[in-house]
C-alpha positions as CSV (number, residue, x, y, z in Angstrom):
1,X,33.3,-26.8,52.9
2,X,33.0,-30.3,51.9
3,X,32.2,-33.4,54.6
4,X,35.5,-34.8,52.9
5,X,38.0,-32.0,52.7
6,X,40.8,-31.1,55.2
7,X,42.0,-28.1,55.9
8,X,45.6,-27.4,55.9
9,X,47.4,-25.2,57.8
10,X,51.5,-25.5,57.2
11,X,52.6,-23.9,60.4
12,X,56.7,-24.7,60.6
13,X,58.4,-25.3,63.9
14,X,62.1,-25.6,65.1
15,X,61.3,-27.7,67.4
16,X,62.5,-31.1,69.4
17,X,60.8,-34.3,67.4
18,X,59.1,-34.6,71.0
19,X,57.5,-31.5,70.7
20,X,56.3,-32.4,66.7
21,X,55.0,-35.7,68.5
22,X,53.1,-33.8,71.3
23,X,51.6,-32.1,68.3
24,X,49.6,-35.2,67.0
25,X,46.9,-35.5,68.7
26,X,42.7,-34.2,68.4
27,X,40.8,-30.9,69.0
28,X,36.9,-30.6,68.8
29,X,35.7,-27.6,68.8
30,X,31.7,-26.5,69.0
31,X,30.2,-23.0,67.0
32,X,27.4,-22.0,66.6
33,X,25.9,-22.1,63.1
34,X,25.4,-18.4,62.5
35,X,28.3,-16.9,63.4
36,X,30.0,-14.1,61.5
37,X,32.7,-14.9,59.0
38,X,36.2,-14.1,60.3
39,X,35.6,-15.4,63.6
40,X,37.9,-17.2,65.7
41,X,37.0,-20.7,66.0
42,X,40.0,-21.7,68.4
43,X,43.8,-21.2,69.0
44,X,45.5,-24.0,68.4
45,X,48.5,-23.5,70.6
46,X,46.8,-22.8,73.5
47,X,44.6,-25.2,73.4
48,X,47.4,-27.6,72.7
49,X,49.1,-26.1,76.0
50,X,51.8,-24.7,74.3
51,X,53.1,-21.6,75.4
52,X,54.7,-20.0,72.7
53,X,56.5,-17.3,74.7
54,X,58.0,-19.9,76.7
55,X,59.3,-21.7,73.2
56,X,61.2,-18.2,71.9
57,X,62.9,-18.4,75.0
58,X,64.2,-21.4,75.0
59,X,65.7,-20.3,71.2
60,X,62.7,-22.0,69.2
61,X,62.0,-20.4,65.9
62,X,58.5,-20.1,64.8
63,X,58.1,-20.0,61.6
64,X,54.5,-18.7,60.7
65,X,53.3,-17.4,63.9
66,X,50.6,-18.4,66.2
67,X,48.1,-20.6,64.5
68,X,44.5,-19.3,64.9
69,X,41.4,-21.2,63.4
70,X,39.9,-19.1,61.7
71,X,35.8,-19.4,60.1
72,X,36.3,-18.4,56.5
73,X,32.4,-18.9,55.0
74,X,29.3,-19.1,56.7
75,X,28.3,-22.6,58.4
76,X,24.6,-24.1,57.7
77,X,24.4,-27.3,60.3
78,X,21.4,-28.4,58.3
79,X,23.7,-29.1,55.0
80,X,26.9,-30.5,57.5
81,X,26.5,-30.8,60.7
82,X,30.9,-31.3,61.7
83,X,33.9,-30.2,59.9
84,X,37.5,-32.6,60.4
85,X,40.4,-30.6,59.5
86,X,44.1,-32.2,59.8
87,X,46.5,-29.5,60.9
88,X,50.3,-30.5,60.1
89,X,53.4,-29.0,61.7
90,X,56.4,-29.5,59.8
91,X,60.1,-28.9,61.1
92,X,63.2,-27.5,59.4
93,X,65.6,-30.5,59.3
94,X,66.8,-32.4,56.8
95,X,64.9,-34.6,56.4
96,X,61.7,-32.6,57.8
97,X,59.9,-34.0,60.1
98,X,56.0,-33.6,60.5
99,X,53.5,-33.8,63.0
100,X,49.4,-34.0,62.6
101,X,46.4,-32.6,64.4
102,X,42.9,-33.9,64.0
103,X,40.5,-30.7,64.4
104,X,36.5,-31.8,64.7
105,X,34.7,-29.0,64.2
106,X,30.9,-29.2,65.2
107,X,28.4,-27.0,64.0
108,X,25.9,-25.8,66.7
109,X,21.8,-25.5,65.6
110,X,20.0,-22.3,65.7
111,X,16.9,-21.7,65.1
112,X,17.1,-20.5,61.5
113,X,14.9,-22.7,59.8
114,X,10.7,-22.3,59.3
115,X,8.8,-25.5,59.8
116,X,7.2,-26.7,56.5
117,X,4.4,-28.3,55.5
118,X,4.7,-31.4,53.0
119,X,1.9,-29.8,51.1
120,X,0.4,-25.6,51.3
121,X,-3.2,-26.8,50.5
122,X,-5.0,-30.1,52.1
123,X,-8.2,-31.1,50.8
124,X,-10.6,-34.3,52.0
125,X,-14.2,-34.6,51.7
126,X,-16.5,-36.0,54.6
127,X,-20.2,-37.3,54.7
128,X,-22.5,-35.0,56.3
129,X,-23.9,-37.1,59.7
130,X,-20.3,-38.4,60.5
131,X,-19.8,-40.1,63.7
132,X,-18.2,-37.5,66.1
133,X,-14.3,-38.3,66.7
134,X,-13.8,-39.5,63.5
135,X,-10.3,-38.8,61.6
136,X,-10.8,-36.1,59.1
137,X,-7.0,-35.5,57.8
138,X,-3.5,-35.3,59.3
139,X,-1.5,-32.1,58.5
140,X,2.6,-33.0,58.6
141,X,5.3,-30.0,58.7
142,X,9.0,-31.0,59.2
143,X,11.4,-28.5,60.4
144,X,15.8,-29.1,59.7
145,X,16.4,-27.5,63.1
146,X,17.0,-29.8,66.1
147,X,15.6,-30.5,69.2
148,X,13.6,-28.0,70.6
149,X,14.3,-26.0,67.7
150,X,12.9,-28.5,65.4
151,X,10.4,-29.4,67.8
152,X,6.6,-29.0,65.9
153,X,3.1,-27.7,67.5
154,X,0.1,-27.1,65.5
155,X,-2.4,-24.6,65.8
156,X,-6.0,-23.4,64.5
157,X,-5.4,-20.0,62.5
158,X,-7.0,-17.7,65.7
159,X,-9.0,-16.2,62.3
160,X,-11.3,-18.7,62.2
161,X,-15.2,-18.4,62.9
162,X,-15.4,-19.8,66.5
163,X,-18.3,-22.1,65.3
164,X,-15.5,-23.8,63.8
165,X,-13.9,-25.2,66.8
166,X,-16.9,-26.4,67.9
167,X,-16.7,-28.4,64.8
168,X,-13.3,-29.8,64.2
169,X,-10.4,-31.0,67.1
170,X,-6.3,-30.4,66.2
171,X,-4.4,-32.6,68.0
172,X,-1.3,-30.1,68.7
173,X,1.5,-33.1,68.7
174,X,0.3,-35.1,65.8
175,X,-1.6,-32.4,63.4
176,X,-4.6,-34.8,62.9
177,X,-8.0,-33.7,62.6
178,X,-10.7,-35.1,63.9
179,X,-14.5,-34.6,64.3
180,X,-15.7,-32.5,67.4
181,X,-19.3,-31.3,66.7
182,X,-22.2,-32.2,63.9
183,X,-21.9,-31.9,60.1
184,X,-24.4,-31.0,58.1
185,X,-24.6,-30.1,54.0
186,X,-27.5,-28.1,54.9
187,X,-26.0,-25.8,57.2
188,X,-21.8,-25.8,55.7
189,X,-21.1,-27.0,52.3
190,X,-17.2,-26.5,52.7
191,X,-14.7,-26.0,55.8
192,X,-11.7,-23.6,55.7
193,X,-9.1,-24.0,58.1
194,X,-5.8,-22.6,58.7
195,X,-3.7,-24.1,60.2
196,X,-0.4,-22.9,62.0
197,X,3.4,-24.9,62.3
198,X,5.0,-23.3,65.4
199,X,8.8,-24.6,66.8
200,X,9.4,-24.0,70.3
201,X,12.9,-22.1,69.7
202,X,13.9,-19.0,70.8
203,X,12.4,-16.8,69.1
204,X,9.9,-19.2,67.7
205,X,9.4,-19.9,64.4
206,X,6.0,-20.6,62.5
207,X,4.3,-21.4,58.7
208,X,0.7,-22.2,57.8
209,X,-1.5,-24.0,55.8
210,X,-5.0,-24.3,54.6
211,X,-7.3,-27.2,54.8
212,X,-10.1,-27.5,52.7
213,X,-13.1,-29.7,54.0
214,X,-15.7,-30.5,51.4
215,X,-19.0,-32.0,53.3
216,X,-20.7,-34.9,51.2
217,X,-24.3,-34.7,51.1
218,X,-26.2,-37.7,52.3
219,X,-30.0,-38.5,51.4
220,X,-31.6,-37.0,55.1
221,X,-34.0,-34.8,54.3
222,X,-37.6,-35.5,53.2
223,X,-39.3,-33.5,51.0
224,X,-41.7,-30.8,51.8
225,X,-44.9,-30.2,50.5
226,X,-46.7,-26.7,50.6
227,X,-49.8,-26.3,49.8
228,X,-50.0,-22.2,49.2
229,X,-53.4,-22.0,47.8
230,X,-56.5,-24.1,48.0
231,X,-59.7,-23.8,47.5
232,X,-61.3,-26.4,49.8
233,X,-64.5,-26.4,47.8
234,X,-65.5,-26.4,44.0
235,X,-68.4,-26.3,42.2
236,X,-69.9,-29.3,40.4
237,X,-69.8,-27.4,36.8
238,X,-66.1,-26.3,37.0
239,X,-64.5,-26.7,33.9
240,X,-61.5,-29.3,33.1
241,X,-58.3,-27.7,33.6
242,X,-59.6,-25.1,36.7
243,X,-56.8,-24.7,39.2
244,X,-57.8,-26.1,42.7
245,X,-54.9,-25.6,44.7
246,X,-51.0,-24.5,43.8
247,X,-48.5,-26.2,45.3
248,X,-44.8,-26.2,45.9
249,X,-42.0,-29.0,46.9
250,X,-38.5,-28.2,48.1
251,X,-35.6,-30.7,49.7
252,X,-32.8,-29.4,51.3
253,X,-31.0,-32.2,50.2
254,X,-28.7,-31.5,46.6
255,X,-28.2,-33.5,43.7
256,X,-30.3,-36.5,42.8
257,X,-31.1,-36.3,46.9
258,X,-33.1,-33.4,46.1
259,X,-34.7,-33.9,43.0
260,X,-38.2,-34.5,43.6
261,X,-41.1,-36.8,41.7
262,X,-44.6,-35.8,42.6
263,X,-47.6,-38.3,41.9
264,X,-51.3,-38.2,43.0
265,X,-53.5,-40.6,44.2
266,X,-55.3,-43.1,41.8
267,X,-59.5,-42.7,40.7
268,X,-59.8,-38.7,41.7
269,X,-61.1,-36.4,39.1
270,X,-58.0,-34.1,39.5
271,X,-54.4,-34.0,37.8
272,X,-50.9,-32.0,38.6
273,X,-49.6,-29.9,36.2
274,X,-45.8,-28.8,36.8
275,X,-45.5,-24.9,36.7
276,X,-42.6,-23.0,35.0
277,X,-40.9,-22.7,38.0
278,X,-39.3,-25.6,39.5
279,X,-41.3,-27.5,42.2
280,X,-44.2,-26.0,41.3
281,X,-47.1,-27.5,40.7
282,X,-51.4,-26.8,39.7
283,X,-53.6,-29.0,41.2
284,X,-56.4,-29.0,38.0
285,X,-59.9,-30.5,37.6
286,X,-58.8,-33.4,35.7
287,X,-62.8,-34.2,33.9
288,X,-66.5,-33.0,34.4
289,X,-66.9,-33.3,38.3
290,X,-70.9,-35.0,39.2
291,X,-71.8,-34.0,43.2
292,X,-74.8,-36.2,43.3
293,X,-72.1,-39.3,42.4
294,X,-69.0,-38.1,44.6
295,X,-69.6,-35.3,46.9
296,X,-66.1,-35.6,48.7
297,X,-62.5,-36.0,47.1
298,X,-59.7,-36.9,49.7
299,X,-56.8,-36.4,47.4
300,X,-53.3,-37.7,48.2
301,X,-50.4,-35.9,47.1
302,X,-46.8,-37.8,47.1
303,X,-43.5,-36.3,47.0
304,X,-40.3,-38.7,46.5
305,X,-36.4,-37.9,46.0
306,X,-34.3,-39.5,43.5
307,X,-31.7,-40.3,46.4
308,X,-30.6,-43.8,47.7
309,X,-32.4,-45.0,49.8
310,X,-35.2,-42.2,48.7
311,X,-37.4,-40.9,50.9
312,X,-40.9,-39.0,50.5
313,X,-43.4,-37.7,52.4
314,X,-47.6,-37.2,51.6
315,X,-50.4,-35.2,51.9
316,X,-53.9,-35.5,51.8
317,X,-56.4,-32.3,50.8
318,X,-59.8,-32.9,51.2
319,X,-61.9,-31.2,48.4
320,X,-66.2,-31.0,48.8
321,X,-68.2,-30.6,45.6
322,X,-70.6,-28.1,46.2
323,X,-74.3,-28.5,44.2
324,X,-75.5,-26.8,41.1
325,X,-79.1,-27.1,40.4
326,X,-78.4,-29.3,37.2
327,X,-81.0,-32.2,38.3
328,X,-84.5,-31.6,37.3
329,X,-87.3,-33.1,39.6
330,X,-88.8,-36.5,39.6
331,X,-92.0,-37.8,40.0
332,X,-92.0,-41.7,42.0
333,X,-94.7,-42.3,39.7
334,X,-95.3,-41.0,36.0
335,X,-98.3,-41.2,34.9
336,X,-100.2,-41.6,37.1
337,X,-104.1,-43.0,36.7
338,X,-106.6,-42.1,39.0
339,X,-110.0,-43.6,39.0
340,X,-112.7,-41.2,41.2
341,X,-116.2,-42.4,42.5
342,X,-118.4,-39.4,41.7
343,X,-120.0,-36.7,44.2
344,X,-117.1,-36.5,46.4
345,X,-117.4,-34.3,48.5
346,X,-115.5,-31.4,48.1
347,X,-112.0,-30.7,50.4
348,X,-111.2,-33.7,50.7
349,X,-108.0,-35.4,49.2
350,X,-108.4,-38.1,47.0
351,X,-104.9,-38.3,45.7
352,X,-101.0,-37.2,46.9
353,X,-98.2,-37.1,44.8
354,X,-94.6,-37.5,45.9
355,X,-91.1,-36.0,43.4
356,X,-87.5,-35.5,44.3
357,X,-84.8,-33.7,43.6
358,X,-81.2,-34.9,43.6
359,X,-79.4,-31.9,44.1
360,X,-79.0,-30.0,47.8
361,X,-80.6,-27.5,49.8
362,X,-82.7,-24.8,47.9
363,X,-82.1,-26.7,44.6
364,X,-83.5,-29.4,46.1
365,X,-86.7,-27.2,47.5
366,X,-89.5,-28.6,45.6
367,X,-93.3,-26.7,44.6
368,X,-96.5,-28.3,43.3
369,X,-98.8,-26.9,40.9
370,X,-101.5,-28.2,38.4
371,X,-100.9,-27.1,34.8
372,X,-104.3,-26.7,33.7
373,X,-104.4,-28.1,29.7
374,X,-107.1,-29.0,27.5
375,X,-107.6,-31.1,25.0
376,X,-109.7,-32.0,21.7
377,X,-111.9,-34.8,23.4
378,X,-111.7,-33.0,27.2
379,X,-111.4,-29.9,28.3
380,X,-109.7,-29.5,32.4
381,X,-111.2,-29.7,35.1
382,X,-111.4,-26.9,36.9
383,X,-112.3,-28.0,40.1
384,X,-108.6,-29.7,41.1
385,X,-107.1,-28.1,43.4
């Protein structure tokens, strides 16, 4: 039924021009929206308060019986909401004469429509750290019902992971979403929500959408350096290129914020050598390592991300050289020249001699003795002792 077409309904009375004229007047009539083809919208007549019987009586001829509105195709309110129809009684004199009716027919709501969302999947993305309370997304559904029936309340999916809740607020009037709890990249890459549509008519009717919640990682986490293997000391004659310690670096951080630069500290004997797996690294003996000039190595490891601002963290490892007996002793005085008054008597010292040793402990442990030698023009004495 069109908003502009009229429906006519010739019903043809005998009757007194008074009683055409009582005919022009207005009906309104209310239905419901889904009711059954065929039904009776109103009788006329009656509701005119004319009494038909009452008309035979008094020798009035009706022509096409008692008129009846009748519903003849199914009503949606949400594509028209009223109906005007112009009824017309016509007489049988010559000329006819014709009366109008003006029928408004208004359609009733029922709850016959789902709510809908404007889109099925929402999708934002949030920095990890974000201030608590802050707007996240609004969900919208609309519903072509009216009042209560169009009437919208929104919902968390009663699926989700309870932590979730604890995470995220749903204002049930307006469908925003806001911040409840902490976010953090390390723990939640990506949120899913669902999120329910519910009118409040009778029986309720409900849709759902889902809300996708990418976190944005932000530079917080400073790298970590593990030190899975050192030996605390190393000998003096180690060989370029022996491993002193392995290490390994990891950033919870992704991306550039968790891409890692190691250095080490300036003027040490030592060198990192990346491994094959990533974040791995040797600690090596860089050059030839000399106790007697550097007996201790404090070596300072640095690890920096790549994020903005970047962050890094250091360790120190403190190495100790340990002694080889590479050092041959030393006399304070070589040669020596010793002029003796003779007949001394004998036992007594007439000379002391003093060496060193540079290297530690028992290599440093030192042992006199006279190596007795001869010669062309003298043979040794053999009364040193």
């Amino acid at each position: 039924m069109g908003r502009t077409q009229c429906w006519w309904l010739a019903i043809s009375f005998y009757l007194m021009l008074s009683c055409v004229e009582r005919v022009s007047a207005q009906i309104k009539y209310s239905i419901q929206e889904e009711v059954k083809v065929g039904s009776v919208v109103g009788n006329v007549a009656k509701d005119l308060g004319l009494d038909i019987s009452s008309l035979e009586e008094r020798r009035f001829r009706i022509v096409s019986g008692v008129p009846f509105l009748v519903l003849q195709k199914a009503l949606d309110r949400e594509k028209e909401n009223a109906h005007k129809l112009i009824l017309t009684a016509v007489d049988g004199g010559n000329p006819p004469r014709t009366g109008t009716l003006n029928v408004t027919v208004i359609v009733l709501d029922s709850n016959d429509n789902h709510p809908t969302f404007n889109q099925e999947l929402y999708s934002v993305t949030i920095p990890e750290n974000v201030d608590r309370d802050t707007s996240v997304t609004t969900v919208n559904a609309t519903d072509l019902d009216e009042g209560v029936n169009g009437k919208i309340e929104y919902f968390f999916g009663g699926e989700l992971n309870t932590k979730l809740y604890d995470t995220f607020s749903l204002d049930k009037d307006t469908g925003e979403i806001r911040v409840k709890g902490g976010i953090d990249f390390e723990n939640m890459e990506v949120y899913k929500l669902d999120v329910h549509a519910t009118d409040k008519g009778q029986p309720p009717m409900s849709t759902n959408c889902r809300v996708i919640i990418n976190v944005l990682d932000v530079n917080d986490n400073k790298p970590e350096i593990e030190v899975t293997s050192l030996s605390k000391i190393v000998s003096e004659d180690s060989k370029p290129g022996t491993v002193v310690a392995l290490i390994s670096i990891t950033d919870q951080d992704a991306g550039l914020n968790g891409k890692v630069i190691c250095s080490i500290s300036d003027n040490v004997p030592f060198d990192l050598k990346p491994s094959f797996q990533d974040n791995m690294y040797s600690l090596v003996i860089k050059h030839k390592l000399d106790r007697e000039s550097v007996s201790h190595y404090d070596v300072t490891i640095t690890a920096t991300d790549c994020g903005v601002p970047p962050l890094s963290t250091s360790r120190t490892l403190s190495i100790d050289v340990s002694d080889v007996n590479d050092n041959a002793p030393q006399f304070a005085q070589n040669p020596v020249e010793l002029y003796l008054v003779e007949n001394n008597e004998p036992g007594k010292p007439i000379f002391s001699v003093s060496a060193s040793d540079k290297d530690l402990n028992e290599n440093a442990a030192l042992t006199y003795r006279i190596i007795r030698e001869e010669t062309a023009h003298c043979s040794g004495p053999r009364f040193w002792n």
